[in-house]
C-alpha positions in Angstrom: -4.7 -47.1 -48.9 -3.4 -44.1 -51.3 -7.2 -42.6 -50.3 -7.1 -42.9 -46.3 -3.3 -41.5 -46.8 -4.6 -38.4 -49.0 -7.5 -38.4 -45.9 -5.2 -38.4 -43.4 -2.8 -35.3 -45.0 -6.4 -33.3 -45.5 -7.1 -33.6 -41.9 -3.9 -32.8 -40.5 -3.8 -30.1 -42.8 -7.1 -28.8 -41.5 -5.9 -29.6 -37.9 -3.0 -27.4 -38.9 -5.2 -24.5 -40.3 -7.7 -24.5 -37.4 -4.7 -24.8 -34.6 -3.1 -21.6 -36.7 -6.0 -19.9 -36.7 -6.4 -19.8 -32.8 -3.3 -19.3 -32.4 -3.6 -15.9 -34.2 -7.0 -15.7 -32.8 -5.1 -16.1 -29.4 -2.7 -13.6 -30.0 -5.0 -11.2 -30.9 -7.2 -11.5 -28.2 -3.4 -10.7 -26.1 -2.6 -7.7 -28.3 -6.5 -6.3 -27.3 -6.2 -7.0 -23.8 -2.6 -5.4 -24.0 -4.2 -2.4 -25.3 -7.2 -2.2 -23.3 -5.4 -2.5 -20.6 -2.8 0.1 -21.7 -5.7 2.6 -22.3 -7.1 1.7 -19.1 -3.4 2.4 -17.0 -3.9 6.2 -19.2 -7.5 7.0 -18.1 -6.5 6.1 -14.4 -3.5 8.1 -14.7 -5.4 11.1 -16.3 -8.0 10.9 -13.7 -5.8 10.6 -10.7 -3.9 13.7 -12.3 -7.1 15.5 -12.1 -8.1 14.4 -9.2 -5.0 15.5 -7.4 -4.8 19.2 -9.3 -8.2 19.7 -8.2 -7.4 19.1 -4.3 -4.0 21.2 -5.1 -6.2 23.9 -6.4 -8.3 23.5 -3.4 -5.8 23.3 -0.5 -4.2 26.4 -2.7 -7.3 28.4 -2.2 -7.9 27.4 1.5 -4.6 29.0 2.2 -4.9 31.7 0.0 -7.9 33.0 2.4 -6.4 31.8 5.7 -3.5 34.2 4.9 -6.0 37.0 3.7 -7.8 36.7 7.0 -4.5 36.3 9.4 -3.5 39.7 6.8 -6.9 41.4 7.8 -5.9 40.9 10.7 -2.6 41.9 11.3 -3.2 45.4 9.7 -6.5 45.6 12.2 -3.8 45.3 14.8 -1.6 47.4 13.3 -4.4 50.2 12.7 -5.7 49.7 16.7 -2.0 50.1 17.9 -1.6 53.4 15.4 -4.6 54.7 16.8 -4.0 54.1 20.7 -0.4 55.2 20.4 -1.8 58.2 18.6 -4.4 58.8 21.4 -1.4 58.3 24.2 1.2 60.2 22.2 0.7 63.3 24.2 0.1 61.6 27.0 3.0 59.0 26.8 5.9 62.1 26.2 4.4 63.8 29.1 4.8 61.3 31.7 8.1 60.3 30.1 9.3 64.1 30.6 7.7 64.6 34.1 9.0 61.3 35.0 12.9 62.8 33.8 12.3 66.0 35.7 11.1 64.3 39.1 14.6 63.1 39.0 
């Protein structure tokens, strides 16, 4: 009787040491997945940063030419209406003092 008692304790005790041991085991399977998935949460992050600078950077340049060529343009305009008023200059004050006189 003392025997199967002493059998009984050893089992439970082994019971107890193998129910311990995944529980640990369990926990640090959680602790890894916490991690991994922490790390994961950082990589996305970082590459959605990157992602995004890079379309900033992008969108940033487009505009950056679309007001150099609407700035070409403007001083196109700005030379063609210097150079017609300074080919009708002349012309322009005449009329304007002929038109005064006729009056």
């Amino acid at each position: 009787m003392e025997e199967v008692i002493k059998k009984i304790i050893y089992i439970e005790n082994q019971a107890q040491k193998v129910m311990d041991s995944a529980e640990q085991e369990k926990l640090d399977r959680k602790n890894e997945l916490d991690q991994s998935l922490k790390q994961l949460k950082e990589t996305i992050l970082d590459d959605t940063n990157k992602k995004i600078k890079t379309i900033r950077d992008a969108e940033i340049n487009e505009v950056k030419k679309e007001a150099q060529v609407k700035e070409a343009e403007c001083i196109s305009r700005v030379q063609s209406i210097q150079k017609h008023y300074e080919e009708k200059c002349e012309e322009w004050a005449n009329s304007l003092v002929e038109a005064v006189l006729k009056r």
